[in-house]
C-alpha positions, 0 to 999 in steps of 0.5 A: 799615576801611583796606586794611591792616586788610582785608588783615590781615583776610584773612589772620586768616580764612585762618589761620582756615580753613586746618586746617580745609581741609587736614583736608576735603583730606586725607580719603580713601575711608574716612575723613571729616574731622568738622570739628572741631580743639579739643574734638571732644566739644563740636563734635559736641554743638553740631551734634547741637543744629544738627541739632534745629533743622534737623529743624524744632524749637525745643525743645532736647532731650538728645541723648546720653541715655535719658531725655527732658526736658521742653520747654526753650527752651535752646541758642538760637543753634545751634538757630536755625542749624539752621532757617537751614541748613534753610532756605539748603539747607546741611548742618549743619556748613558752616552751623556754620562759615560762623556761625563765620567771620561771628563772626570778623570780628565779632570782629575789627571789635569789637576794633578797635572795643576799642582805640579806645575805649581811646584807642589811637591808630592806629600803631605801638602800636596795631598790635601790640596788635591782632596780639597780641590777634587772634593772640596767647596768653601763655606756655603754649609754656613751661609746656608742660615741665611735662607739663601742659596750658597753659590758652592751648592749650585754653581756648578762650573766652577767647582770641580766636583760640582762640574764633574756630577752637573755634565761632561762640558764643564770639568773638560773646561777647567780641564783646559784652561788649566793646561793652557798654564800646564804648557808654559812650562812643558818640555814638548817642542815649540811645534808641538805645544803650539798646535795644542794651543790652537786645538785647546782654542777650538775646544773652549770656543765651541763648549765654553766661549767665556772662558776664552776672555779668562785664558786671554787674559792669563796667557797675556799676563804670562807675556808680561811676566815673561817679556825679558825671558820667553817673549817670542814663545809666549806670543805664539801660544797666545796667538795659536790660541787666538787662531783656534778660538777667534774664528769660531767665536765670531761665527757664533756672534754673527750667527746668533745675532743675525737670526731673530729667533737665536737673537731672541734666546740669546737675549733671555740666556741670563745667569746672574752672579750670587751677590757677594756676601754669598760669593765671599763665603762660597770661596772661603775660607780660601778667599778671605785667607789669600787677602789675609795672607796677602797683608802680611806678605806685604807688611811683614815679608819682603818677598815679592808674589812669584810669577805663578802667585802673580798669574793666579791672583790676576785669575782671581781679581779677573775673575770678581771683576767680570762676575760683576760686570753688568752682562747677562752671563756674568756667572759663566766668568767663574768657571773653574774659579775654585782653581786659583783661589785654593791653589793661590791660598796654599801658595801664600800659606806655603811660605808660613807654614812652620814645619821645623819642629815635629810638634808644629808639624802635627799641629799644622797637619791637624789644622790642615785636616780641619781645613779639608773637613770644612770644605767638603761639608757642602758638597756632603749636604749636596749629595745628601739633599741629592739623596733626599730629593730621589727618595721622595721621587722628586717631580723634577728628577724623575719621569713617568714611564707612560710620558717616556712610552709616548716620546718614543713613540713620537721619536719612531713614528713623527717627523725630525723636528716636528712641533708638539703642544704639551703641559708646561712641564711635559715640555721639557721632557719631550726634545730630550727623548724623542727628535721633535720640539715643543712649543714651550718647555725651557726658560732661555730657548723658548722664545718670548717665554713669558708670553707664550707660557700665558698663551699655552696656559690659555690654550688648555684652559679649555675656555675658548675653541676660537682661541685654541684654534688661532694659537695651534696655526700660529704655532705651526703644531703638527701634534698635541700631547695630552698626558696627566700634567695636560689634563689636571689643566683643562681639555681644550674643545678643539681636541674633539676635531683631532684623530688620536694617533697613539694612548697608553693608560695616562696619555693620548697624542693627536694629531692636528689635521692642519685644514680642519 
C-alpha cells in the first residue's frame, strides 16, 4: 500500500476506535463501559461464546438457557478466540476487539484488492469509491423522518464500516467473498488458488453459513459467463469451494436439528428484512442510480454489461430476491451487499462520465464529492448518537462494577457451566464474564423465551415459595443472583432457605442447597 493509503488506514482504525475509547474514558467508580455500541445483545452473546473457549472448551454450549444441548462444534471462531485470549493472557473483550481491528484492516486491504480487480484505476474515481465503501452507507439520514429505523443505521453486515465497529466476524465475511471474485482473475497457480477456495469455504461455513448460498451463486454465474473461456477452472473453484463448506454446513444442519434445545433456538433466531422502502433508501442513491443507469444503457447505448457488471448485478438481484424470501434469516442474505451495489453503481456511471473538458471534470468531481458527503452522513449520525448514548451511561452499554466483582467471582469460584437465576437483564451479562449460564438472558438462545421470561418474572415477584420452589428444581439452578435489578423485582421467600456464599455492597449470591 502507498503512504496515502496507510495513512487513510490510520485514520479509518481511529474512527474505528474512537467511540469505543471515549465509552472506556468515560466510565466511573460505579459503572463500567461493556464494550459494545451496535446490538449490546449480541455483543455479549459472542463473548459469553469467547468465554467458552477461554475456559478451555471447544464444544459450544447455550448460554442463556436452562436446558443443556448436546455436544455441537458451533460457533467456531469466538470460541477459538477464547483459547487465544487464554493463551496471550488477555481478558476476553479486548481479545474481541484486538479480532476486530485486525478484521478491519483485512477489510480494508480486500477492498482495495475489490477495486482493482474491477479495473479502477488508481485516481480520482478510484478514491472516492473507496471512501464511500469504507465510510459510506446510503440514505437512511433521510428516511429517518419516518420514524422508523433505516437499515444503513443498524444492519451491520452489510456495510463495511458498520461491520467493522459491530464484531470481528462480519468484515472477515465481505472480506471473503470478495476474494472468492478476487481469485478469478489472479495470477497464483491453479493449485494454489484452489486450496484458498477450499479453506475460504471452511471459513464462511464456520463464521457466516448464508453467505455460502451468496458465493454459490456468483462462482456459478462466472461458469457461465466463462463456459467458452475458462470453463475447466471455473469448476474447480467452485467445486473447491463446495468441499470446504459443504461438510461443515451439513454437520450444523444435522447437529442443530437433531437436538431439541439447539432445534429450539434455531427456531427462534429470526432476523427479519427492513421492508422496502427502507431497504431502497438505505441502498441509495446507489440503488436507484444503477436501475436508472440501467435504462439508459439499454435505451440509448448499445453496449452490453460486461462480465464483472454481469457478476454484480446478478449479487444485487440475488441479493433483493433472498432478503424477501419467507425465511427466518432473511437479513443475514444482505452481508456485505453495500459491495456490489456501490461498485455496480460506478461501473455503469464510468461509462457517462464526461471527462473531456477540465471545466466538466471540475463539475463532475464536485458531484462526486457531494455523492461521498451524502453517504457518510448515517454513519456520522450513528456515531453520534453512539456518543450521545455513552455520555448519558446508557443501561444497555454499560455495567455496574458490583455485577462485574460478582461474575468474577462466580467465574473463579462456581462450576464451568453451572446455572445462575438472575434479573432479566443481569442475565445477559453474567455467561459474558464469568463460565457459568443463566436461566434467561438472550432472545434467540434462551429457550421458550417467552414462557420462561413470565416464569422468571414469577419467581421474584416473591408472591408464592411453592412456586419458587418448583421452578428452581425444574431449572436445574445451582446459584441465585440477587443484585439491584433483582431486587427492584421482588425477593422471593425461598431466599431465606439459602446460605449466601458471596455480597458486596449491591449484590448477594446464594447458594441453592438442592435437598432443602
Amino acid at each position: 500500500m502507498t503512504k496515502k493509503r496507510i495513512f487513510l488506514l490510520m485514520i479509518w482504525l481511529a474512527i474505528l476506535s474512537f467511540p469505543f475509547a471515549y465509552g472506556y474514558l468515560h466510565q466511573n467508580k460505579d459503572l463500567i463501559f461493556g464494550g459494545f455500541l451496535l446490538n449490546p445483545i449480541d455483543g455479549n452473546s459472542y463473548l459469553a461464546k469467547i468465554q467458552q473457549g477461554y475456559a478451555g472448551n471447544w464444544f459450544f454450549q447455550l448460554p442463556y438457557s436452562f436446558e443443556l444441548n448436546s455436544k455441537a462444534i458451533l460457533f467456531v471462531f469466538y470460541i477459538i478466540i477464547g483459547h487465544i485470549s487464554r493463551i496471550i493472557g488477555v481478558v476476553p473483550i479486548i481479545a474481541f476487539h484486538i479480532f476486530r481491528l485486525l478484521s478491519a484492516i483485512f477489510l480494508f486491504y480486500s477492498l482495495l484488492q475489490f477495486l482493482n480487480f474491477l479495473g479502477f484505476k488508481k485516481g480520482f474515481l478510484n478514491n472516492v469509491i473507496f471512501i464511500i465503501l469504507i465510510f459510506g452507507g446510503g440514505l437512511g439520514w433521510l428516511y429517518v423522518i419516518s420514524g422508523d429505523i433505516p437499515a444503513d443505521f443498524w444492519v451491520s453486515e452489510a456495510f463495511p464500516f458498520l461491520s467493522s465497529i459491530s464484531n470481528p466476524h462480519f468484515p472477515l465475511t465481505i472480506s471473503l467473498i470478495c476474494w472468492t471474485l478476487i481469485l478469478t482473475k489472479t495470477n497464483y497457480s491453479k493449485k494454489n488458488i484452489q486450496f484458498i477456495y477450499l479453506l475460504i469455504g471452511i471459513i464462511l461455513a464456520n463464521i457466516s453459513p448464508f453467505s455460502i448460498l451468496i458465493v454459490g451463486v456468483l462462482l456459478f454465474s462466472i461458469i457461465i459467463l466463462n463456459w467458452n473461456i475458462d470453463r475447466k477452472n471455473s469448476l474447480l473453484n467452485i467445486l473447491f469451494f463446495s468441499l470446504g463448506s459443504f461438510p461443515f454446513i451439513l454437520y450444523q444442519f444435522i447437529v442443530v436439528n437433531g437436538d431439541p434445545v439447539l432445534a429450539g433456538w434455531n427456531a427462534q433466531n429470526i432476523t427479519p428484512a427492513p421492508n422496502l422502502i427502507n431497504f431502497i433508501f438505505s441502498f441509495s442513491p446507489f440503488l436507484a442510480g444503477i436501475i436508472f443507469l440501467l435504462f439508459k444503457r439499454i435505451t440509448q447505448v448499445s453496449k452490453k454489461l460486461s462480465s464483472d457488471e454481469t457478476v454484480l448485478l446478478i449479487w444485487v438481484i440475488t441479493g433483493i430476491f433472498l432478503l424477501y424470501l419467507p425465511l427466518n434469516l432473511q437479513r443475514r442474505f444482505l452481508v456485505g451487499y453495500y459491495i456490489p451495489v456501490v461498485t455496480l453503481f460506478f461501473l455503469l456511471l464510468s461509462d457517462v462520465l464526461p471527462v473531456v473538458e477540465n471545466k466538466i471534470k471540475m463539475k463532475v468531481k464536485t458531484g462526486l464529492l457531494a455523492i461521498i458527503l451524502f453517504s457518510i452522513l448515517s454513519n456520522v449520525f450513528v456515531l453520534y448518537g453512539a456518543t450521545m448514548t455513552i455520555s448519558s451511561f446508557s443501561d444497555s452499554l454499560y455495567v455496574s462494577r458490583d455485577l462485574i466483582s460478582a461474575s468474577k467471582w462466580i467465574k473463579n469460584n462456581c462450576e464451568t457451566n453451572s446455572l445462575v437465576l438472575a434479573g432479566l437483564d443481569t442475565g445477559l451479562l453474567i455467561p459474558s464474564y464469568s463460565f457459568s449460564r443463566t436461566v434467561f438472558g438472550h432472545p434467540f438462545e434462551t429457550i421458550n423465551y417467552t414462557k420462561t421470561e413470565t416464569a422468571v418474572s414469577d419467581f421474584w415477584s416473591g408472591n408464592n415459595e411453592n412456586v419458587e420452589r418448583l421452578l428452581l428444581k425444574k431449572w436445574n439452578v445451582d446459584y441465585i443472583y440477587y443484585g439491584v435489578e433483582e431486587k427492584s423485582l421482588g425477593k422471593p421467600k425461598v431466599l431465606e432457605k439459602f446460605p449466601i456464599i458471596y455480597q458486596n455492597l449491591s449484590v448477594q449470591i446464594y447458594k441453592v442447597l438442592k435437598n432443602e
